[in-house]
SESEVEX-288738 format. One record per residue: residue number from 1; residue in three letters; x, y, z of N, C-alpha, C in turn. Coordinates in Angstrom, 2 decimals. Each point is the difference from the previous one (the first is absolute). Example, Ala and Ser with C-alpha at 12.3 -4.5 7.8 and 13.67 -1.06 7.14 Angstrom:
BEGIN
   n res      nx      ny      nz     cax     cay     caz      cx      cy      cz
   1 Ala   13.19   -5.69    7.80   -0.89    1.19    0.00    0.90    1.20    0.00
   2 Ser   -0.35    1.05   -0.72    0.82    1.19    0.06   -0.77    1.09    0.73
END
This chain:
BEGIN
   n res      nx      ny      nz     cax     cay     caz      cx      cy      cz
   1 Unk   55.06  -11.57  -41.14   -0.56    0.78    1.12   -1.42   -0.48    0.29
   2 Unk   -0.40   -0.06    1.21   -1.42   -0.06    0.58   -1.14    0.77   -0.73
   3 Unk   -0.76   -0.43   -0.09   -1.16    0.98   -0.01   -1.31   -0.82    0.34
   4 Unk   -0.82    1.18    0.28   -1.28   -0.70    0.71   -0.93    1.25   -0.62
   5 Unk   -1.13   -0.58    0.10   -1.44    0.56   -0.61   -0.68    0.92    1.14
   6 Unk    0.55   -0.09    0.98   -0.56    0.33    0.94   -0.53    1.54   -0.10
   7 Unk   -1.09    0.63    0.82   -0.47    1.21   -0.44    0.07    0.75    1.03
   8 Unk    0.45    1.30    0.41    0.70    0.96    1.08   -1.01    1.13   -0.41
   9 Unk   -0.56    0.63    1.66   -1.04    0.89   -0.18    0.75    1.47   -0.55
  10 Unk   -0.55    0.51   -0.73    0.18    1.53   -0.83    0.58    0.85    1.14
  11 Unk    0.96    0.80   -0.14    0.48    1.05    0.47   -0.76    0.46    1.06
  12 Unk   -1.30    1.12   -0.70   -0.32    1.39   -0.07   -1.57   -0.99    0.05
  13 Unk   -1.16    0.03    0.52   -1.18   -0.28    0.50   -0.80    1.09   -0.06
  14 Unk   -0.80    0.53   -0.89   -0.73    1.08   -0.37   -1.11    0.51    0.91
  15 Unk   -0.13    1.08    0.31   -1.46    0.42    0.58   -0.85   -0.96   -0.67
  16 Unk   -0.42    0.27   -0.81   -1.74   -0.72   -0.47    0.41   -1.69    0.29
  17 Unk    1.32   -0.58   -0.39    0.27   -1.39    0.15   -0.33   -0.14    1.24
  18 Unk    0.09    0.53    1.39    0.25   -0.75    1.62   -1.27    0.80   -0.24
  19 Unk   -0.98    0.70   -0.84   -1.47    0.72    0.62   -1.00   -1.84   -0.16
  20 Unk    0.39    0.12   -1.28   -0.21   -1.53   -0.78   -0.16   -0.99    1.01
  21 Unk    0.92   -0.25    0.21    0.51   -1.04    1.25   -0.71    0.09    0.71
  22 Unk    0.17    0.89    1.12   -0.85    0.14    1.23   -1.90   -0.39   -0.39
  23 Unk   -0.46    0.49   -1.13   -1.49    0.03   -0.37   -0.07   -1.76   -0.24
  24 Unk    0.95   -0.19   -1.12   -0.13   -1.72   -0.08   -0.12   -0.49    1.00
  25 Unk    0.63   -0.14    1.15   -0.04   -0.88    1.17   -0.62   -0.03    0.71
  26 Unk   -0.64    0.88   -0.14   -1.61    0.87    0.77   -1.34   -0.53   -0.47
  27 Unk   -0.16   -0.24   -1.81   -1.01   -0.05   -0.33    0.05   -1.59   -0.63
  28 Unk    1.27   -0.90   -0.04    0.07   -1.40   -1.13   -0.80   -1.13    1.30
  29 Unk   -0.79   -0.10   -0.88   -0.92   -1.48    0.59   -1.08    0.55    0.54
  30 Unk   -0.28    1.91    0.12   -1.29    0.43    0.19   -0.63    0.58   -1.33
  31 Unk    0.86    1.02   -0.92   -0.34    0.92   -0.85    0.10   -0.97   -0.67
  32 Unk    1.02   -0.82   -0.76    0.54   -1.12   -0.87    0.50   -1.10    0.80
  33 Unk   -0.17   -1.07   -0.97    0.37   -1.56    0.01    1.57   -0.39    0.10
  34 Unk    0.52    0.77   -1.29    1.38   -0.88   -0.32    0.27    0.85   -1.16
  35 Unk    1.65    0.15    0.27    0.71    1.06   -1.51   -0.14   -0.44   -0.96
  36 Unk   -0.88   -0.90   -0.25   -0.41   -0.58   -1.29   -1.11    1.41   -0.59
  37 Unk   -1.03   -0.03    0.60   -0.89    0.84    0.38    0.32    1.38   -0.19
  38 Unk    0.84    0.56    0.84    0.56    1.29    0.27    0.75    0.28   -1.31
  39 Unk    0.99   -0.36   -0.23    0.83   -0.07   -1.62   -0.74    0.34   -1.02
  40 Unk   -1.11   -1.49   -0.54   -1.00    0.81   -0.92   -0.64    1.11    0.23
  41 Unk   -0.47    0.72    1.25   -0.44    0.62    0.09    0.43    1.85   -0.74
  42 Unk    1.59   -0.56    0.87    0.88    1.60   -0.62    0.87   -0.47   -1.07
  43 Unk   -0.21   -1.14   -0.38    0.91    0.37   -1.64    1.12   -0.73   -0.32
  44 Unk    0.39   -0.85    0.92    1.59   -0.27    0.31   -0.47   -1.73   -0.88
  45 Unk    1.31   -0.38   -0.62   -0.30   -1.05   -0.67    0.07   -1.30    0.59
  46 Unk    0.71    0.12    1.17    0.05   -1.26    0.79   -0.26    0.62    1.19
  47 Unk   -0.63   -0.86    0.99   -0.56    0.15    1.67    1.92   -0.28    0.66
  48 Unk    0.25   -0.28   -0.60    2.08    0.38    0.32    0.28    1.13    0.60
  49 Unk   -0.82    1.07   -0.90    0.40    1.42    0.57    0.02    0.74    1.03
  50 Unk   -1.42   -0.77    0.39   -0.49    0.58    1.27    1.05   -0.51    1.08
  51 Unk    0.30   -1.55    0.10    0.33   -0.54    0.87    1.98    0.57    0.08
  52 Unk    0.41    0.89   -1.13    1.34    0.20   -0.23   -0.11    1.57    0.95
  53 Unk   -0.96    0.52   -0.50   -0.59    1.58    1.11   -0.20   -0.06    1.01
  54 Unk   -0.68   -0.97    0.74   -0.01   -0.03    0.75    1.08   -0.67    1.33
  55 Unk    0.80   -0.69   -0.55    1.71   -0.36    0.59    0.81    1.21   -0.30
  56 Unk   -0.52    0.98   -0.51    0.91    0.56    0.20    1.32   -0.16   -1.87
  57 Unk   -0.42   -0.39   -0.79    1.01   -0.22   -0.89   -0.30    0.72   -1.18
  58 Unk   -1.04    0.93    0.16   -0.21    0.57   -1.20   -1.25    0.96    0.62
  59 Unk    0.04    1.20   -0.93   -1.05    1.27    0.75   -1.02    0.08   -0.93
  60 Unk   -1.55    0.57    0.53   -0.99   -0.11   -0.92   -0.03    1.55   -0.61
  61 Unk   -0.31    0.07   -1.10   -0.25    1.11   -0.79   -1.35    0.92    0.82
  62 Unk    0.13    1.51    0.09   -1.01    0.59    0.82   -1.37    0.00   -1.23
  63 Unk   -0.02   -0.45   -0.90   -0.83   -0.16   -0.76   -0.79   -1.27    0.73
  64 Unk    0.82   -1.45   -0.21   -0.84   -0.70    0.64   -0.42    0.01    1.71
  65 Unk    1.07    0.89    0.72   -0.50    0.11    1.27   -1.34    0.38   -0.39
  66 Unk   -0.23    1.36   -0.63   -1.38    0.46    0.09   -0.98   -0.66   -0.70
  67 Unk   -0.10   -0.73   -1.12   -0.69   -1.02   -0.08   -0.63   -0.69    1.05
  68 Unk    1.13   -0.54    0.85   -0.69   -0.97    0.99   -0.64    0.72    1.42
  69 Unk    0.56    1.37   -0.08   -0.82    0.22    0.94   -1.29    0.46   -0.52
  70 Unk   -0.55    0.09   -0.91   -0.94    0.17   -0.97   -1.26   -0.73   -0.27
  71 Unk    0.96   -1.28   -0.31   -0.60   -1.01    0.49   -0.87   -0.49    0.97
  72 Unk    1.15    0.29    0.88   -1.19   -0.82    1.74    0.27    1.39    1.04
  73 Unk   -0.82    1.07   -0.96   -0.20    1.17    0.91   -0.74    0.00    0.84
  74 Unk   -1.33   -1.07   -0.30   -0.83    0.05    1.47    0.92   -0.86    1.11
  75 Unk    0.87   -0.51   -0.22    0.79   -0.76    1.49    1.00    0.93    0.32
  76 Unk    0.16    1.18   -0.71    1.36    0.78    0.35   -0.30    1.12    0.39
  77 Unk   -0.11    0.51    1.30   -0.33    1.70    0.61    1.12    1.06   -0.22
  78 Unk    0.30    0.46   -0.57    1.20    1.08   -0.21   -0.55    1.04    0.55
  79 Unk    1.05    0.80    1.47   -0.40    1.08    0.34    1.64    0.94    0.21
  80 Unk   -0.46    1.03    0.75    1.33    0.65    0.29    0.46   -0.71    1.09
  81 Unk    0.02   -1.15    0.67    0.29   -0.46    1.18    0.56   -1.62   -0.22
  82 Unk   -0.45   -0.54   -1.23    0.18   -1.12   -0.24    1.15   -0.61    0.22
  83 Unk   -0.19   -1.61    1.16    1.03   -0.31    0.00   -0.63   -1.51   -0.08
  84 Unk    0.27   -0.83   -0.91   -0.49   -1.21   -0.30   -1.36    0.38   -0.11
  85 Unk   -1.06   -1.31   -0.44   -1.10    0.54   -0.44   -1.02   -0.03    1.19
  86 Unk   -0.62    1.19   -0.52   -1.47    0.14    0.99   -1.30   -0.53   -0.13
  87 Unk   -0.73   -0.49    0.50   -0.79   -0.80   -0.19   -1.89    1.00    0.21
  88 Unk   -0.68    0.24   -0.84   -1.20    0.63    0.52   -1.00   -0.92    0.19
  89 Unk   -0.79    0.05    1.02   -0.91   -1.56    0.20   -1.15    0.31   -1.47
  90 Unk   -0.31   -1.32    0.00   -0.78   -0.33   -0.68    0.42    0.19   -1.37
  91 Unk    0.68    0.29   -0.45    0.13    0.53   -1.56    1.70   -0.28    0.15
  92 Unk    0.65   -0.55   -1.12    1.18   -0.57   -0.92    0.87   -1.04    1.01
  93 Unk    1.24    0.55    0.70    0.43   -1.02    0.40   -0.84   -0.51    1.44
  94 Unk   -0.41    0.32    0.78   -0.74    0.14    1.19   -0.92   -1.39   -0.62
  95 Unk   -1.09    0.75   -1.10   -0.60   -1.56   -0.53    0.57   -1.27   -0.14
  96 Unk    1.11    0.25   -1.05    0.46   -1.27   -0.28    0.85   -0.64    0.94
  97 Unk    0.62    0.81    1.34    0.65   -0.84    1.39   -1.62   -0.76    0.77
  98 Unk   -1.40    0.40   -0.17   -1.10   -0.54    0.56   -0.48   -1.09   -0.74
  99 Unk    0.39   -0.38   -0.83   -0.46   -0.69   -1.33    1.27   -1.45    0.07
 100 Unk    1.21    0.84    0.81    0.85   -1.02    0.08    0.69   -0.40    1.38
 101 Unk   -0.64    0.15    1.03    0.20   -0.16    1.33    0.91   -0.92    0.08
 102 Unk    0.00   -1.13   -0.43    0.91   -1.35    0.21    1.60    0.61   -0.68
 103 Unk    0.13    0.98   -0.52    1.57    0.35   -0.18    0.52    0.91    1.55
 104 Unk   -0.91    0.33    0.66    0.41    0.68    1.14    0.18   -1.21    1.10
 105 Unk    0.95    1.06    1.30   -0.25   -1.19    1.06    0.22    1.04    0.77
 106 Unk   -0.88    0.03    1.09    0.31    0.27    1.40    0.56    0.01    1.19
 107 Unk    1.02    1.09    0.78    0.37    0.13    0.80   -1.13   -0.34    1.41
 108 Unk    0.68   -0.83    0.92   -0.77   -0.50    1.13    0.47    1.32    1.08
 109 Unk   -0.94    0.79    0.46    0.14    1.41    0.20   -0.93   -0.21    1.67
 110 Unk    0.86    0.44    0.78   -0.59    0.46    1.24   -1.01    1.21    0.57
 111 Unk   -0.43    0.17    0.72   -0.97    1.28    0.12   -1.20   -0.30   -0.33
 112 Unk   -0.60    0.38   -0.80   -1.75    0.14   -0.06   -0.23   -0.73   -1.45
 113 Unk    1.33   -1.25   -0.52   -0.68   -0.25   -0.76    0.02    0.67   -1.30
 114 Unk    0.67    0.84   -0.49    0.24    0.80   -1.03    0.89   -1.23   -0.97
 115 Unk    0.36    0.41   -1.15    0.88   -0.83   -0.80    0.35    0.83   -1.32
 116 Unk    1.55   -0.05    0.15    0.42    0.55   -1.09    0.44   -0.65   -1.33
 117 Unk   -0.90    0.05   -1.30    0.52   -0.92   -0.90    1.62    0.20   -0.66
 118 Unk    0.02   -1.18   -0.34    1.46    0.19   -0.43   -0.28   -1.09   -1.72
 119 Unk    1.21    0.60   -0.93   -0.01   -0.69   -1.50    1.59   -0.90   -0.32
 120 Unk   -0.03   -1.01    0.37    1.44   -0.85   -0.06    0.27    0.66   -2.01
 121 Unk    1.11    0.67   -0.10    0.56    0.50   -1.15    0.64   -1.31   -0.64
 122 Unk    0.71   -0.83    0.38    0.34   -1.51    0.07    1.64    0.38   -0.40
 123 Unk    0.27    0.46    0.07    1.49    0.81    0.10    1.00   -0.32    1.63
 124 Unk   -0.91    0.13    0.87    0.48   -0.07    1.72   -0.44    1.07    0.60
 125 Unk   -0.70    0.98   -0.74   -0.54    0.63    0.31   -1.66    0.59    0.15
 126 Unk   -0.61    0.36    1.00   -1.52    0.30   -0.08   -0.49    1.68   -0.39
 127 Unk   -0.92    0.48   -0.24   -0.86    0.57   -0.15   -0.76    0.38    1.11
 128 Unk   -0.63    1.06    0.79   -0.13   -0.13    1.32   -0.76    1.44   -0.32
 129 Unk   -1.72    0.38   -0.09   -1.06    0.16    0.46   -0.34    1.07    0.73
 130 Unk   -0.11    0.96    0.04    0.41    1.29    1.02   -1.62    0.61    0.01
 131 Unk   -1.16    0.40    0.75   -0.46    0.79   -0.42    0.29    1.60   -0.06
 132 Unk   -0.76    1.03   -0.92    0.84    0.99   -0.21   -0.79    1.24    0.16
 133 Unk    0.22    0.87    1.39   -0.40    1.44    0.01    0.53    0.77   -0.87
 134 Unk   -0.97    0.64   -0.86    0.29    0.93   -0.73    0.11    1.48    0.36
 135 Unk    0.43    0.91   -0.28   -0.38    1.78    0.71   -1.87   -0.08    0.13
 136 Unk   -0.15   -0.08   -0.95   -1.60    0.33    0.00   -0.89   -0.71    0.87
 137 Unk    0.72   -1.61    0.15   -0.60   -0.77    0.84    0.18   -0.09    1.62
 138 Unk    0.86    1.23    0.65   -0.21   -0.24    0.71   -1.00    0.76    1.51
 139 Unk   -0.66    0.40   -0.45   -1.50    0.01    0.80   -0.70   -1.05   -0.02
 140 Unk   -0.20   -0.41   -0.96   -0.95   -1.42   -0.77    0.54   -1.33    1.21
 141 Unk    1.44    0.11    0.59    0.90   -1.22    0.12   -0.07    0.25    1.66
 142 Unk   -0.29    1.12    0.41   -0.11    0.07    1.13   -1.28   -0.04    0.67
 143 Unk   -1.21   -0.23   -0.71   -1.57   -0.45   -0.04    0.24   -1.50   -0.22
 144 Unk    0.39   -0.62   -1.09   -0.10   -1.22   -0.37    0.96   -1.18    0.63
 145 Unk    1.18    0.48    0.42    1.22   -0.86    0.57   -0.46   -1.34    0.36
 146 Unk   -0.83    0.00    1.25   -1.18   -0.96    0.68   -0.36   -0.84   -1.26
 147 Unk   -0.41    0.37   -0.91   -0.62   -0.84   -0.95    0.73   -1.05   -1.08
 148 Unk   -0.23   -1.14    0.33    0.39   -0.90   -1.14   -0.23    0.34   -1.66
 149 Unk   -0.90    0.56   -0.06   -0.90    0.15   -1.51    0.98    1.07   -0.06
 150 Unk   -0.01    1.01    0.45    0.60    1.43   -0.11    1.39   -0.66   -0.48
 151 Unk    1.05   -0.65    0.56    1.38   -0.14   -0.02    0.01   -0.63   -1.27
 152 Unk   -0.71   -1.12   -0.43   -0.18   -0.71   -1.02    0.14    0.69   -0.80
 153 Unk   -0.84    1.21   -0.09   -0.39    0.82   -1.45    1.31    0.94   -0.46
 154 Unk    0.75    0.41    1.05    0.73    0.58   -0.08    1.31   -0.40   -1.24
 155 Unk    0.47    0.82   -0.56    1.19   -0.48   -0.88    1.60   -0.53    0.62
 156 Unk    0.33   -0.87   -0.87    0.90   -0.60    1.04    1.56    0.34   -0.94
 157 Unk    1.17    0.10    0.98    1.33    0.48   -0.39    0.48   -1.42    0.43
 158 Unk    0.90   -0.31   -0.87    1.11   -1.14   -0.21    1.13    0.19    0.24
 159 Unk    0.67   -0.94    0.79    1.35   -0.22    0.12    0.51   -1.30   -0.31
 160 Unk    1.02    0.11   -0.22    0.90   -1.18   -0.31    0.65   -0.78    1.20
 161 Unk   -0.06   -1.05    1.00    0.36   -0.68    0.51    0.81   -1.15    0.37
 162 Unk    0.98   -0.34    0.71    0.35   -1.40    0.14   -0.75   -1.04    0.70
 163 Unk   -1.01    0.13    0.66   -0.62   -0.52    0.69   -1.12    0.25    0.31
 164 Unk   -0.91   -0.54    0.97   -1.41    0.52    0.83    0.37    0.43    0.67
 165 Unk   -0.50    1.16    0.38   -0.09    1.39    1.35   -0.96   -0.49    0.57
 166 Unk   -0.08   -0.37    1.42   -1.00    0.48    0.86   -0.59    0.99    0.27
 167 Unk   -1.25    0.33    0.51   -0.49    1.14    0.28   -0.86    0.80   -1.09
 168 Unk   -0.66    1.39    0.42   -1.05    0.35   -0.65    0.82    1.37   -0.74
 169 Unk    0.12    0.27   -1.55    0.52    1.05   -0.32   -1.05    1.13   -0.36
 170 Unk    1.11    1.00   -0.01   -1.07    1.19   -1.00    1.49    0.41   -0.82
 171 Unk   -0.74    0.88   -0.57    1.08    0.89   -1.64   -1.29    0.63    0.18
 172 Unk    1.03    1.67   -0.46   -0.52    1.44    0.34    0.82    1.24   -0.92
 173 Unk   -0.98    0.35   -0.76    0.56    1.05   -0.75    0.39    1.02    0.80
 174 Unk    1.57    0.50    0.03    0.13    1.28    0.75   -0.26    1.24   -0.24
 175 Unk   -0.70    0.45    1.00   -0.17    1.48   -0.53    0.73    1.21    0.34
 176 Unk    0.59    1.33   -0.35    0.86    1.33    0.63    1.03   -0.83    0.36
 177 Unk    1.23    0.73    0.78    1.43    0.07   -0.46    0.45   -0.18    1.41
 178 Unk   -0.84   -0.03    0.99    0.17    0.02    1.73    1.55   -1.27    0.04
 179 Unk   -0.63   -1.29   -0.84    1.40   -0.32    0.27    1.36   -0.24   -1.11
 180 Unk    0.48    1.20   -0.36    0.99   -0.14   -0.81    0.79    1.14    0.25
 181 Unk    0.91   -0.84    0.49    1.46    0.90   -0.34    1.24   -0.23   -1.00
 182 Unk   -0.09   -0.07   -0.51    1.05   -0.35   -1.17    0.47   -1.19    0.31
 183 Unk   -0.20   -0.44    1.02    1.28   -1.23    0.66   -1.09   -1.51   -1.08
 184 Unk    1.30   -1.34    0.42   -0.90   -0.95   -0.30   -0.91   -0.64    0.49
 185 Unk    0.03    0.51    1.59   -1.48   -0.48    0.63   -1.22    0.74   -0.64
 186 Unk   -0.08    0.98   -0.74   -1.15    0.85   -0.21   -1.32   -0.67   -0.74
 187 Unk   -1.42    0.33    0.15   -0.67   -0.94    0.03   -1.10    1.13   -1.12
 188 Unk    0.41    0.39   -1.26   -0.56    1.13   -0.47   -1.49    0.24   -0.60
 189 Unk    0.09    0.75   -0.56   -2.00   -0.03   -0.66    0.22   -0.60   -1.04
 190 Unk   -1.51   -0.92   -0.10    0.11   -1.19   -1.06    0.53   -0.99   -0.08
 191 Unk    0.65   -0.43    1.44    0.71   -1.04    0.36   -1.42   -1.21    0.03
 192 Unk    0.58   -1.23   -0.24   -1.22   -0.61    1.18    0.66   -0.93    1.00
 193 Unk   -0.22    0.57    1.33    1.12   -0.36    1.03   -1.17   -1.71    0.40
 194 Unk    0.61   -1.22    0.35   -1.40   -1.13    0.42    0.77   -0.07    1.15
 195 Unk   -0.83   -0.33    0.89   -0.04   -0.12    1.59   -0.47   -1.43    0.56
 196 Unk    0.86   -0.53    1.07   -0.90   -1.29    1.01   -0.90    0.22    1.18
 197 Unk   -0.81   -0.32    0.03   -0.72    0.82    1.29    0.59   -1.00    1.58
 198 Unk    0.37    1.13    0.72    0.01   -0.28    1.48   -1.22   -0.39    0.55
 199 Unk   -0.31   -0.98    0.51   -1.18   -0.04    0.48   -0.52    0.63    1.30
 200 Unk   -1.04    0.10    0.30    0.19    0.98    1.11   -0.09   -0.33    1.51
 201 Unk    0.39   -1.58    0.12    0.04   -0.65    1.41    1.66    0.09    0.27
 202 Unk    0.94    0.16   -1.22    1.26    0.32   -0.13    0.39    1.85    0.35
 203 Unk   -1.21    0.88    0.17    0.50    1.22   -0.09    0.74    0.40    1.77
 204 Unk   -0.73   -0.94    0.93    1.00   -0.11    1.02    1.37   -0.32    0.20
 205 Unk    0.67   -0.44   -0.78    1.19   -0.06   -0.24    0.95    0.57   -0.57
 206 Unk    1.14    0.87    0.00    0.24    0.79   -0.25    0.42   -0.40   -2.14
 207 Unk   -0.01    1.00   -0.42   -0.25   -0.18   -1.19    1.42   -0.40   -0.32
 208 Unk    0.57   -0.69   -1.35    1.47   -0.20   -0.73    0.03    1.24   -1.00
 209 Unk    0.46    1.38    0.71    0.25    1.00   -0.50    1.21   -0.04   -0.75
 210 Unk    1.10   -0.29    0.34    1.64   -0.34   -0.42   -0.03   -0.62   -1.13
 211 Unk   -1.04   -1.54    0.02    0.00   -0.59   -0.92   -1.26    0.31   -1.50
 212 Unk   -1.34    0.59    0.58   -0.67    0.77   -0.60   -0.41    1.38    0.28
 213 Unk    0.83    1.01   -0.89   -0.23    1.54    0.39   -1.16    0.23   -0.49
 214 Unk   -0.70   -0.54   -1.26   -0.79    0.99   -0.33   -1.64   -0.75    0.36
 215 Unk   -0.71    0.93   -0.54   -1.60   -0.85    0.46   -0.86    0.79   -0.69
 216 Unk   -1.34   -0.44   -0.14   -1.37   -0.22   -0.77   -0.89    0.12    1.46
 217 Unk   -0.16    0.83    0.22   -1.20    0.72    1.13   -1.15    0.50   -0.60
 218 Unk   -0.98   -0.95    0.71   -1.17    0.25   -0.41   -0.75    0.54    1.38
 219 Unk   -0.15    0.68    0.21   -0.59    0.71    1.46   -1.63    0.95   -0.26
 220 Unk   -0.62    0.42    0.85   -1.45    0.64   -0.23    0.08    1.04   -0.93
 221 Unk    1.19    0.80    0.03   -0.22    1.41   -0.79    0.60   -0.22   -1.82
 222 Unk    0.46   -1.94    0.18    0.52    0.14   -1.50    1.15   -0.37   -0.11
 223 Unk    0.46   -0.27   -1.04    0.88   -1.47   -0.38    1.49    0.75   -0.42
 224 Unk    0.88   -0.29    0.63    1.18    0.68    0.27    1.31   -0.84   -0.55
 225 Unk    1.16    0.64   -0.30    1.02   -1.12   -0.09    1.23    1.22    1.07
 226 Unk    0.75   -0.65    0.84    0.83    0.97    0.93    1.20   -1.32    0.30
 227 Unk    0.84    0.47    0.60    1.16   -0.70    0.82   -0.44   -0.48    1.28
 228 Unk   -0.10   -0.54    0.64   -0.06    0.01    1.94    1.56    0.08    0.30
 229 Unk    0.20    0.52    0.99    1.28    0.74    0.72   -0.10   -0.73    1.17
 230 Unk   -1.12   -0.31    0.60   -0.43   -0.08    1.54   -1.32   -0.64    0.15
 231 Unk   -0.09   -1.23    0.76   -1.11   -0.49    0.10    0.27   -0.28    1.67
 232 Unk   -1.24    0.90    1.03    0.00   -0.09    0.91   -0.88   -1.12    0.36
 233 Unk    0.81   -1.05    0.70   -1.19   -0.76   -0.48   -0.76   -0.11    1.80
 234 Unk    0.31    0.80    1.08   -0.91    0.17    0.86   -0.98    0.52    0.13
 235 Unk    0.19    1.48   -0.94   -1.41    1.00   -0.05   -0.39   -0.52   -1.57
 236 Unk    0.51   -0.81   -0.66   -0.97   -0.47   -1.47   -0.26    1.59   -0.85
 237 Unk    1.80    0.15   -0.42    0.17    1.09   -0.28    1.15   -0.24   -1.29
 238 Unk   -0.48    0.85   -1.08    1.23   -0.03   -1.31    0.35    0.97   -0.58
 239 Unk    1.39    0.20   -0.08    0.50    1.05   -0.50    0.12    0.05   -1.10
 240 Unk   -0.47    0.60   -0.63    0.06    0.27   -1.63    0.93    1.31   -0.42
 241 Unk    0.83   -0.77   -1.15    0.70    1.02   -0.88   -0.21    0.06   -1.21
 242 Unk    0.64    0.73   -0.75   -0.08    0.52   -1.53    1.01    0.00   -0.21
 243 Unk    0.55   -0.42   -1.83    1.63    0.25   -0.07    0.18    0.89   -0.37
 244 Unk   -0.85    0.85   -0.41   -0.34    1.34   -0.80    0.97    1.11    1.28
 245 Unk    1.54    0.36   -0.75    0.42    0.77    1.52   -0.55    1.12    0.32
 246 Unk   -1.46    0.30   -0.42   -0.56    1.93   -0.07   -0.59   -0.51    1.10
 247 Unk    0.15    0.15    1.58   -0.56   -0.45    1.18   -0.91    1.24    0.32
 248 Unk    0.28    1.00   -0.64   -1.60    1.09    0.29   -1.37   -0.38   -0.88
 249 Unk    0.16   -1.14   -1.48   -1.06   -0.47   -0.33   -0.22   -1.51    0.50
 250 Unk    0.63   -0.22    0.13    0.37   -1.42    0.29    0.62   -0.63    1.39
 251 Unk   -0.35    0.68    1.30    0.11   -0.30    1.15   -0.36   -1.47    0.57
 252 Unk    0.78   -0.63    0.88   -0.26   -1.26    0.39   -1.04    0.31    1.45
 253 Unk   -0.72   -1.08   -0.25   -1.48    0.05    1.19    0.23   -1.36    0.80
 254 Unk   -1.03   -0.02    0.73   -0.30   -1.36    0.78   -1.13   -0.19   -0.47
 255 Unk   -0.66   -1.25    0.37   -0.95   -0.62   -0.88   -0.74   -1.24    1.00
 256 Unk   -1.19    0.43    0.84   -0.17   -1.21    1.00   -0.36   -1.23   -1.08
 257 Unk    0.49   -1.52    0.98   -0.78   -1.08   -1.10   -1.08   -0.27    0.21
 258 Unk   -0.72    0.56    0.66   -1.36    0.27    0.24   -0.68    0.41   -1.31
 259 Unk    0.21    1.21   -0.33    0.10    0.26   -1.06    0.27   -0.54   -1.30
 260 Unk    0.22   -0.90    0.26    0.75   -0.71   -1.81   -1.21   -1.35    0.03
 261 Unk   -0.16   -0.31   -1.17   -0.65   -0.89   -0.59    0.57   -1.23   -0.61
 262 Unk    1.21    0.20   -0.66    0.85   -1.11   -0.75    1.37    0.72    0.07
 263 Unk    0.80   -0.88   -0.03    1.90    0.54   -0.24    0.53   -1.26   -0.44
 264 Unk    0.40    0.74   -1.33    0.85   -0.98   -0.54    1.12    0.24   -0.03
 265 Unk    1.12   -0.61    0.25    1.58    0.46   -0.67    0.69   -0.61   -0.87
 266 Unk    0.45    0.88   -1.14    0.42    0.42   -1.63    0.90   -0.69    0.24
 267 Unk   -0.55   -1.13   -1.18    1.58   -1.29   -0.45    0.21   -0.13   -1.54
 268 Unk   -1.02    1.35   -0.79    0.79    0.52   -1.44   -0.56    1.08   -0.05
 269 Unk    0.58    0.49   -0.67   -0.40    1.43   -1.28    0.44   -0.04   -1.42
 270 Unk   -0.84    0.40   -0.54    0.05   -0.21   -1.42   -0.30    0.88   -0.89
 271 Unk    1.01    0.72   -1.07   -0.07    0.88   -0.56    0.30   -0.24   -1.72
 272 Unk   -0.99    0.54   -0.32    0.54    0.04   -1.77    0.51    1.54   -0.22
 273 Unk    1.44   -0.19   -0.67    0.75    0.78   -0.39   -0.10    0.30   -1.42
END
């Protein structure tokens, strides 16, 4: 009979194993060099191990997960919102992506010149740069928006990519329950929904509601997330909804674009369960 050596990924893929994962691919060639490195670090007798965990052929012990996040805690932000890692300027990973500019590359981005970094994972897949309104931050974001320095400083939310995105993003901690209805469009608290911005020589045109329902409204009285239903686009007029079905708290309005400052429309949400 045949046989071959060959090695077939494990069943069953553990929480802490794919937590593992996701952080490795995030932090190898910024936090660390090479599983040579990483291995000695947590214990494992050959740099084999890592590279067997991370295919997928074997799961890491939550002992050494926490080790390593232990380890390179200043590159790792753990919050209630976390979805890949967050970056705080100036201090852990934020430093060491400034320290290593030449692993990034830039999207060639239209508009005013903005640029969203992106981290080739070397998999086929990228890493992709978000800056990130927080609840608290957003008064601060609606003073500072205008500002380069301001956006910079801000903490940034990660996604996983196949490619470069055009265009200028945001990621936004959600706040209250306005849009959730049980369904799977629902967009709940503690989500962080990231948005593309419409630019606003495009707001004459009628918006791709069908194809994007939801949106990131940033307007004078404060930074909103709603549905549009209706974009008049003669009187420069938007209908806003809520999925929330309690329509005596949660009534749909109009909204001149006069009024609005930025609109983006929601191409993720992201939730830790």
């Amino acid at each position: 009979m045949e046989t071959t050596d060959k090695k077939v990924k494990i069943k069953t893929q553990r929480p802490e194993s794919l937590e593992f994962i996701s952080l490795y691919n995030q932090l190898k060639g910024v936090a660390f060099q090479n599983n040579a490195i990483l291995s000695a670090q947590l214990g494992f007798k050959t740099d084999s191990s890592i590279t067997e965990i991370v295919k997928g052929r074997q799961n890491i012990s939550t002992d050494k997960l926490q080790k390593f996040k232990e380890i390179y805690q200043d590159y790792i932000h753990t919050d209630n919102y976390g979805s890949g890692v967050l970056m705080e300027p100036e201090t852990g990973y934020a430093r060491a992506i400034k320290q290593q500019t030449q692993k990034f590359f830039y999207s060639e981005l239209s508009g005013d010149g903005d640029e969203t970094p992106f981290r080739d994972l070397g998999n086929g897949q990228l890493n992709m740069f978000v800056p990130l309104i927080q609840e608290r931050a957003y008064a601060s974001y609606m003073r500072g928006f205008a500002d380069p320095e301001y956006l910079a400083d801000l903490p940034k939310h990660s996604l996983v990519v196949s490619k470069q995105h055009r265009g200028r993003y945001v990621a936004i901690i959600v706040e209250g329950d306005s849009m959730t209805d049980g369904s799977i469009d629902s967009i709940p608290e503690g989500s962080i929904a990231t948005g593309r911005e419409i630019q606003k020589h495009l707001w004459t045109s009628r918006f791709h509601i069908h194809r994007f329902k939801d949106y990131i409204i940033h307007h004078k009285e404060g930074i909103i997330i709603k549905r549009i239903i209706k974009h008049n686009v003669e009187d420069g007029v938007i209908t806003c909804a809520s999925l929330n079905p309690d329509k005596e708290n949660y009534p749909d309005f109009n909204l001149n674009l006069d009024d609005c400052v930025e609109i983006f429309n929601i191409v993720n949400v992201s939730l830790n369960r």
